[in-house]
C-alpha positions as a Markdown table, in Angstrom:
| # | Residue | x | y | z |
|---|---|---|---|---|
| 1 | Unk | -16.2 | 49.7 | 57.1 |
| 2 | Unk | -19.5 | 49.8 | 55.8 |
| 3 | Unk | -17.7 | 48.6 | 52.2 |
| 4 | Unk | -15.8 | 45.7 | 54.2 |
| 5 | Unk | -19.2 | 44.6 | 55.7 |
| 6 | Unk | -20.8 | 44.6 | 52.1 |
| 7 | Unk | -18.1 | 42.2 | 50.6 |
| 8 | Unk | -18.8 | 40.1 | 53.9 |
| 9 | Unk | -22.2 | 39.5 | 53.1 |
| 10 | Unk | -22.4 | 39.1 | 49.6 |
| 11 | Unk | -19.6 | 36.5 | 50.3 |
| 12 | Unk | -21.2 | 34.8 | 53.0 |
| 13 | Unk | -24.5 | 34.6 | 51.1 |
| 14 | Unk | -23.4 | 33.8 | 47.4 |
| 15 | Unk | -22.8 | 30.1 | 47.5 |
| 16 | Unk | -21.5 | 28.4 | 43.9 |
| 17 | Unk | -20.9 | 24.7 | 44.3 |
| 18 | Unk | -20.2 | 22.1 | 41.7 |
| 19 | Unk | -23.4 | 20.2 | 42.4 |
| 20 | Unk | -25.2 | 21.6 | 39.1 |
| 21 | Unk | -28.4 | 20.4 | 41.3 |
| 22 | Unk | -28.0 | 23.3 | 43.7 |
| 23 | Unk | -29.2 | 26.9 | 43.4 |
| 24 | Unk | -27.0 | 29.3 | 43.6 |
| 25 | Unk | -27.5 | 31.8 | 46.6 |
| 26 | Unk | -27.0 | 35.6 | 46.3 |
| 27 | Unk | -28.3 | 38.8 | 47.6 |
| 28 | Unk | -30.3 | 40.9 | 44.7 |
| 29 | Unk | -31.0 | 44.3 | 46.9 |
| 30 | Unk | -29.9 | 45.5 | 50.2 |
| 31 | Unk | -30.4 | 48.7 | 52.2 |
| 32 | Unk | -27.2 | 49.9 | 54.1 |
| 33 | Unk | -27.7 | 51.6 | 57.5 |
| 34 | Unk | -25.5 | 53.4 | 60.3 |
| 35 | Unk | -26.9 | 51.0 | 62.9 |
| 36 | Unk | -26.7 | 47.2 | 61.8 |
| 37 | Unk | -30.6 | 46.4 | 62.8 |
| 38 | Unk | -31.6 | 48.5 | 59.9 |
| 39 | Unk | -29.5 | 47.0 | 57.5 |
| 40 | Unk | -32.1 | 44.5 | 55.0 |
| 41 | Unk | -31.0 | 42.3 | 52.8 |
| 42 | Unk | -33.0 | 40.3 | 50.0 |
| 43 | Unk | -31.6 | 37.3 | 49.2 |
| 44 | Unk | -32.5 | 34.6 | 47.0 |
| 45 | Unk | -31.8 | 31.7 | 44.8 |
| 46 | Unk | -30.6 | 31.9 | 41.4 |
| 47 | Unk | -33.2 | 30.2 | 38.3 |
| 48 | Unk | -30.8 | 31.2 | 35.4 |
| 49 | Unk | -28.9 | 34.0 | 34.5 |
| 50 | Unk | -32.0 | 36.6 | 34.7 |
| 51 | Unk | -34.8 | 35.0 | 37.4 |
| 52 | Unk | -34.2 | 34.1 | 40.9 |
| 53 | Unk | -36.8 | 32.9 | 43.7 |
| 54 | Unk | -37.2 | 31.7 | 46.6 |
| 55 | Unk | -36.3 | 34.9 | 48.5 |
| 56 | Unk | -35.1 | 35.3 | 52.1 |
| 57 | Unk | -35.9 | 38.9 | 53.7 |
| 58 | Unk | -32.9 | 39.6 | 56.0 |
| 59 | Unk | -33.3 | 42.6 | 59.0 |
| 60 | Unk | -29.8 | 43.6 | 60.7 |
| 61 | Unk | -26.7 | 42.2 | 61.1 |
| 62 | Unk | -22.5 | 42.9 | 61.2 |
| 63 | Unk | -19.4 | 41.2 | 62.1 |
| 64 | Unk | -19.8 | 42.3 | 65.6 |
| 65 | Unk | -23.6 | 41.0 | 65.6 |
| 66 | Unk | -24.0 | 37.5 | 64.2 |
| 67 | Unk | -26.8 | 35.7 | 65.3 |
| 68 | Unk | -29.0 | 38.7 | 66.0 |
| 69 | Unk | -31.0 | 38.9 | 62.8 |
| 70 | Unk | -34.8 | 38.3 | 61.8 |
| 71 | Unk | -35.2 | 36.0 | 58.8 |
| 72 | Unk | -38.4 | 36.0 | 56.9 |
| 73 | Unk | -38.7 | 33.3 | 54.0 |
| 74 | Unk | -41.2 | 34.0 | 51.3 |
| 75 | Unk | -40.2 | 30.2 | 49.0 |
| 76 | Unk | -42.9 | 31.2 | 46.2 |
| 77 | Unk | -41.7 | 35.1 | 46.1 |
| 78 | Unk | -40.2 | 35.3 | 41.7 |
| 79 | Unk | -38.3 | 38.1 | 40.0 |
| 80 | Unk | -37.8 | 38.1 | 36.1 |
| 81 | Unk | -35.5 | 39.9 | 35.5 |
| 82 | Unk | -33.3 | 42.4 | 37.1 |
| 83 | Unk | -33.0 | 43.4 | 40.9 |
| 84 | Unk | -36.4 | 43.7 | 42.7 |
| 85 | Unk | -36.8 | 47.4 | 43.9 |
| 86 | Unk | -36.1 | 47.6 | 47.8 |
| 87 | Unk | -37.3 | 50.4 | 50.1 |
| 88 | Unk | -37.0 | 50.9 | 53.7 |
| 89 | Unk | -39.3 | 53.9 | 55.0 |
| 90 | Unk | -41.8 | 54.6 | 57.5 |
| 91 | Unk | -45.4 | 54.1 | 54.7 |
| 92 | Unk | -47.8 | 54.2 | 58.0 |
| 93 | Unk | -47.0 | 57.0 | 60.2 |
| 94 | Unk | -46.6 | 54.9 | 63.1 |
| 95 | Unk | -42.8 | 56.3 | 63.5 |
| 96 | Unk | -41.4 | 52.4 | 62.2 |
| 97 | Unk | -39.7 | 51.9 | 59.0 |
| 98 | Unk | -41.8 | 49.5 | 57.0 |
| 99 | Unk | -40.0 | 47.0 | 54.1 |
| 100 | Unk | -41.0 | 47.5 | 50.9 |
| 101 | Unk | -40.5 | 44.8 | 48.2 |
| 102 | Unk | -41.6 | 45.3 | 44.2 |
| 103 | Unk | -41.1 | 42.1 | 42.2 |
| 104 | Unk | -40.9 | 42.1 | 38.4 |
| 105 | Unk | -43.4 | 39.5 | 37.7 |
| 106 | Unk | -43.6 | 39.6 | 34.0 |
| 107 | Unk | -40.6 | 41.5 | 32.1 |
| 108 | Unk | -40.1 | 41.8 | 28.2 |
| 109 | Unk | -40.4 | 43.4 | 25.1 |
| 110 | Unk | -42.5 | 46.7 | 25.8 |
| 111 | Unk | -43.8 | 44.9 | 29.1 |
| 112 | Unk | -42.7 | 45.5 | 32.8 |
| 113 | Unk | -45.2 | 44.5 | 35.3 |
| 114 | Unk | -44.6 | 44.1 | 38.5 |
| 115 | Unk | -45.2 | 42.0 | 42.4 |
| 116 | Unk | -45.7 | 44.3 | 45.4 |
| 117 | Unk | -45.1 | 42.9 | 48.7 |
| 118 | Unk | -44.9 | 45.2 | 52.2 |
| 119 | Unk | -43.6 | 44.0 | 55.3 |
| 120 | Unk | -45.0 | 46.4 | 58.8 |
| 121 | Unk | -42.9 | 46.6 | 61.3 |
| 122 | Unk | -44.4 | 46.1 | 64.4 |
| 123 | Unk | -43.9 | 46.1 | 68.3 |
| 124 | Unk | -45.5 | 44.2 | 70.7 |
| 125 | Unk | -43.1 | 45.0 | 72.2 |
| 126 | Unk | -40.9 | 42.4 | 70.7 |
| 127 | Unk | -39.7 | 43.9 | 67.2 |
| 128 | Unk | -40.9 | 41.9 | 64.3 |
| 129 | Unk | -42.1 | 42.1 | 60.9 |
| 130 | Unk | -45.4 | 41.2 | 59.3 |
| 131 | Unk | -46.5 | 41.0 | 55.6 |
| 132 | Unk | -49.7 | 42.7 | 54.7 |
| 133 | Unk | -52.2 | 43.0 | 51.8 |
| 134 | Unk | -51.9 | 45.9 | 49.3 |
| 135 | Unk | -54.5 | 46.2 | 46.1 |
| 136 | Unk | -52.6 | 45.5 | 42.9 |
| 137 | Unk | -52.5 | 48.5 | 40.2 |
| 138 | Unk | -55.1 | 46.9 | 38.0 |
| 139 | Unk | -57.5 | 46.0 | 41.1 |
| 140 | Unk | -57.0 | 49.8 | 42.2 |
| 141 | Unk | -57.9 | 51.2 | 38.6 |
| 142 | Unk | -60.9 | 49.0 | 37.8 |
| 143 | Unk | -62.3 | 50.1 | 41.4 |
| 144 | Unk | -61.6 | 54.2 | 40.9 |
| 145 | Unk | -61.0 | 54.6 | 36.9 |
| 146 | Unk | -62.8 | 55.0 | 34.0 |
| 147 | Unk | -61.4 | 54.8 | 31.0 |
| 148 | Unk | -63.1 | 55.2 | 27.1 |
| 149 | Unk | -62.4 | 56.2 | 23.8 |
| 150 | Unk | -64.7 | 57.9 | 20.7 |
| 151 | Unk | -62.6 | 58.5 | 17.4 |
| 152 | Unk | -59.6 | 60.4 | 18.7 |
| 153 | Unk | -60.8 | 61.3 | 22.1 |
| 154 | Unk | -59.8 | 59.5 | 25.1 |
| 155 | Unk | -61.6 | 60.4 | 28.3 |
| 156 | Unk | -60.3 | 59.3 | 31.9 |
| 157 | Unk | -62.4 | 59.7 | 34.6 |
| 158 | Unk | -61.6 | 59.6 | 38.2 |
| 159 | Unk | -64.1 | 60.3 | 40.6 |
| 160 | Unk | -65.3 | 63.9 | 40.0 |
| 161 | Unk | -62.0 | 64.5 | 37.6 |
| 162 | Unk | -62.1 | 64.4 | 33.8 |
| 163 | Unk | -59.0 | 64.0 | 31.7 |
| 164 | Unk | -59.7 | 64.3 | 27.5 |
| 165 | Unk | -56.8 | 63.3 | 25.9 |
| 166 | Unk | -56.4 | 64.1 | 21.7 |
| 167 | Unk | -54.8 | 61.1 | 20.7 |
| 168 | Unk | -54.7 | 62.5 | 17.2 |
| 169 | Unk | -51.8 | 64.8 | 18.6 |
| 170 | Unk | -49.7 | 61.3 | 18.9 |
| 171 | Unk | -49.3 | 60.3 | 15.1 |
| 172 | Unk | -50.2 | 56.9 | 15.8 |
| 173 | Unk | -50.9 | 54.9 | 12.7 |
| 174 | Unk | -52.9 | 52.4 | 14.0 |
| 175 | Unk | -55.0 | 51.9 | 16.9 |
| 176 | Unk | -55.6 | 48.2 | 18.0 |
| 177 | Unk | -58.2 | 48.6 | 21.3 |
| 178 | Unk | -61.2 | 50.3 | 21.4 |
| 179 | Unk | -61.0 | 51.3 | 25.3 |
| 180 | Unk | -58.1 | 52.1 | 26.6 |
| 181 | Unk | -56.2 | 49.7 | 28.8 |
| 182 | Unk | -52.9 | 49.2 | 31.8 |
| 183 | Unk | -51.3 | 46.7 | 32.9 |
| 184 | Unk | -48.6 | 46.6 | 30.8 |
| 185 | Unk | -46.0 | 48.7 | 32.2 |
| 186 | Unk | -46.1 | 49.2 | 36.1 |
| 187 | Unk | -44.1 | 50.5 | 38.8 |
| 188 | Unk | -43.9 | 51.2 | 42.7 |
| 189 | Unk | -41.8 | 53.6 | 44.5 |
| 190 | Unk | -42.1 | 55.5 | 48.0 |
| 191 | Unk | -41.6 | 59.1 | 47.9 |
| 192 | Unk | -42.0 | 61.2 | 51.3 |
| 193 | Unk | -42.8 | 58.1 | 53.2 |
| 194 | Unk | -46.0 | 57.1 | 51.0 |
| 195 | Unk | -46.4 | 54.3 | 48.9 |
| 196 | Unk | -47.1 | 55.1 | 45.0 |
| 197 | Unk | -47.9 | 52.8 | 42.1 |
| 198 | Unk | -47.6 | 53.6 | 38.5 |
| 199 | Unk | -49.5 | 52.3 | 35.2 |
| 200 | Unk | -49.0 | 53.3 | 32.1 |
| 201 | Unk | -52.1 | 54.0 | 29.9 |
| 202 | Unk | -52.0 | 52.7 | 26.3 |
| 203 | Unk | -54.8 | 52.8 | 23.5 |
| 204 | Unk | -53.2 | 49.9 | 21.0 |
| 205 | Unk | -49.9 | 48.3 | 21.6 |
| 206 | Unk | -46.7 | 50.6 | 21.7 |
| 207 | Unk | -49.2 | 53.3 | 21.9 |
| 208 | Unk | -49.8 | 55.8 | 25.5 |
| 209 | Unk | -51.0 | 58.6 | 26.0 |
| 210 | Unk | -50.3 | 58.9 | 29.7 |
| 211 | Unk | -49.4 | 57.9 | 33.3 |
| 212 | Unk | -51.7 | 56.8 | 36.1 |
| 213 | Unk | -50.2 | 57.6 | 39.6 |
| 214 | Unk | -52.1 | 55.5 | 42.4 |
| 215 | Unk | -51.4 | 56.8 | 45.7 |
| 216 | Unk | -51.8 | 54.2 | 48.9 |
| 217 | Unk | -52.4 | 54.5 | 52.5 |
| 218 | Unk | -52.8 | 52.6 | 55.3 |
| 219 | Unk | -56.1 | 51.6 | 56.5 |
| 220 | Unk | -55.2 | 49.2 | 59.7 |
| 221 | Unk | -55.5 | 45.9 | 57.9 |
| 222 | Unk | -54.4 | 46.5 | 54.0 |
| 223 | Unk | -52.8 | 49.4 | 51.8 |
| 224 | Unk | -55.0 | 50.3 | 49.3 |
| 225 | Unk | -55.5 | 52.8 | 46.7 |
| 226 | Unk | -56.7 | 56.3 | 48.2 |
| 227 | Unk | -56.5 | 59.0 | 44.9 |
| 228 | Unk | -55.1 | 58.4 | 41.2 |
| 229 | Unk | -54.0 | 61.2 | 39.0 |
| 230 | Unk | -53.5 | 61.3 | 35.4 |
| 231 | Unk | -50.8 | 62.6 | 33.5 |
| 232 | Unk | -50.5 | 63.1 | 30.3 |
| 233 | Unk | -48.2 | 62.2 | 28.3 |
| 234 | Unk | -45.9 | 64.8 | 26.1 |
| 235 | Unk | -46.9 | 64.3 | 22.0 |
């Protein structure tokens, strides 16, 4: 059923016409529940054979149920390249599962970075969804991180925790920067119902030495960054 109902969709919403003019419609993530008012769709037109934009944030609906879904249209929303990342979980503890949308805004050689976007589900008591802020990676680590180097020490400090990372251990031939810098590769994912973010730390191009793990909570009117942890990485 659940495999019929896919094809449906994907059908219904992937529209090729002649008219070279015309975007091409399709849906680049979904999240496939037992109950058709959790099922979410992202849908969105199609730039060229990589990018798409102009998304469409679909919330429920079946064969049996047509007409009784929530549409949410974000026209300036861009992926890259690949399917955006799509996550359905409760991120606030207020028992409702919250959408979770991460964008790859920038995508190529040695450089992933990506768009977060996080819709709260709310009830009032009519059910409905409701974007909210969340502090980017880089606005989280220049607020709670400092990063330096000297020779071939690195040191990370993060509120009362210090990191020293050798960075003669990596065999790198050439170092570029003088600080250490992100921003380069970047990820989000929600593990256990909390919102993480991910930044790789380099010290010259093609060079890390570790991972940054931002994790976010919910204050009542944004998600921002409430601890980072460093992990370095293996030599």
């Amino acid at each position: 059923m659940k495999r019929f109902f896919l094809f449906l969709l994907i059908s219904m919403f992937y529209c090729h016409t002649k008219n070279v003019t015309a975007a091409e419609r399709l849906v680049t993530s979904f999240v496939i529940s037992d109950e058709w008012y959790h099922n979410i769709f992202l849908i969105a037109d199609k730039v060229n054979s990589m990018a798409t934009t102009n998304f469409t944030v679909q919330i429920g609906s079946s064969e049996d149920n047509v007409g009784g879904e929530l549409l949410y249209n974000f026209p300036n929303w861009y992926n890259a390249k690949f399917a955006p990342a799509l996550f359905y979980e409760d991120i606030n503890a207020d028992s409702h599962k919250d959408i979770v949308v991460a964008l790859i805004s920038g995508a190529g050689s040695g450089l992933s970075t990506k768009e977060i976007h996080v819709l709260n589900q709310i009830h009032d008591p009519t059910r409905r969804f409701e974007e909210v802020p969340v502090e980017s990676i880089n606005d989280a680590v220049k607020r709670l991180v400092k990063m330096e180097r000297q020779e071939e020490q690195v040191t990370i400090l993060i509120g009362e925790k210090k990191y020293i990372v050798n960075i003669s251990t990596f065999n790198y031939n050439e170092l570029s920067h003088d600080r250490p810098f992100v921003g380069m590769l970047e990820d989000y994912k929600v593990e256990n119902g909390v919102l993480y973010g991910f930044t790789t730390v380099f010290v010259s191009i093609g060079g890390y030495v570790g991972e940054l793990k931002i994790q976010y909570g919910w204050n009542g009117k944004m998600y921002k960054a409430m601890s980072i942890s460093f992990d370095e990485a293996k030599s």
